[in-house]
C-alpha positions in Angstrom: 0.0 0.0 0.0 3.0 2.2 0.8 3.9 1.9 -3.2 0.7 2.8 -4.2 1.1 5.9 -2.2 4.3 6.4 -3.5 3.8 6.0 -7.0 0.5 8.0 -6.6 2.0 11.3 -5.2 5.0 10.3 -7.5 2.8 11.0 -10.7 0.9 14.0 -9.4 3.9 15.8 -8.7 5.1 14.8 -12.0 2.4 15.9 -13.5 1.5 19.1 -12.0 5.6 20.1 -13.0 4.8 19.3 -16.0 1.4 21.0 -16.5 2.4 24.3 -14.9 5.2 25.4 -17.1 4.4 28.1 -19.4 3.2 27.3 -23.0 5.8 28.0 -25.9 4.2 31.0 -27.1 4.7 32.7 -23.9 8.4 31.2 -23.2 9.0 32.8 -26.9 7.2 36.2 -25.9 9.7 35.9 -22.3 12.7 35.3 -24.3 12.1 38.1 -26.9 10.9 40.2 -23.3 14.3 39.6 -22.3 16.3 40.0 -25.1 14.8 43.3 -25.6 15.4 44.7 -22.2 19.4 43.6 -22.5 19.5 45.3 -25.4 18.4 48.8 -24.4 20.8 48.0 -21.0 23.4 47.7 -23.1 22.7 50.5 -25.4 22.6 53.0 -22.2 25.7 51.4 -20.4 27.6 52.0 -24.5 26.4 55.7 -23.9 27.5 56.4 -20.6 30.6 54.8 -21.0 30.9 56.9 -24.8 30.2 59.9 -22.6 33.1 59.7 -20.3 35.9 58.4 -22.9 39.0 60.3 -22.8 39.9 61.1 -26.0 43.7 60.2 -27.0 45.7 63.3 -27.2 47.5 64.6 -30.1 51.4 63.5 -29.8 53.1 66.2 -28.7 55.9 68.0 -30.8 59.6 66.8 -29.6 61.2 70.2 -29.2 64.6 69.0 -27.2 67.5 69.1 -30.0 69.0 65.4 -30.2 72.7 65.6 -29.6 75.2 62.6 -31.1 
């Protein structure tokens, strides 16, 4: 009887896993969800990080004469 009970709440659980994950078309609308938001993080963190590059200077002009 034990078995029974095992293999019972064995199946239920199994089923009720199985059953309560989300339906393809709504994992599809999650994943584009989230590619979307990643994107636009990205695109402000490229911004802010283009806003505060320091821009490579000019090298300057050697002016000391070179002695041999």
């Amino acid at each position: 009887m034990k078995k029974v009970y095992i293999i019972l709440s064995a199946t239920i659980l199994t089923l009720a896993f199985v059953k309560c994950k989300p339906a393809a078309e709504d994992r599809f609308k999650m994943h584009e969800n989230a590619k979307r938001i990643s994107d636009s993080i990205a695109r402000v963190i490229d911004q802010a990080m283009a806003e505060v590059a320091i821009q490579p200077k000019a090298p300057a002009a050697d002016t000391a004469k070179k002695t041999k």
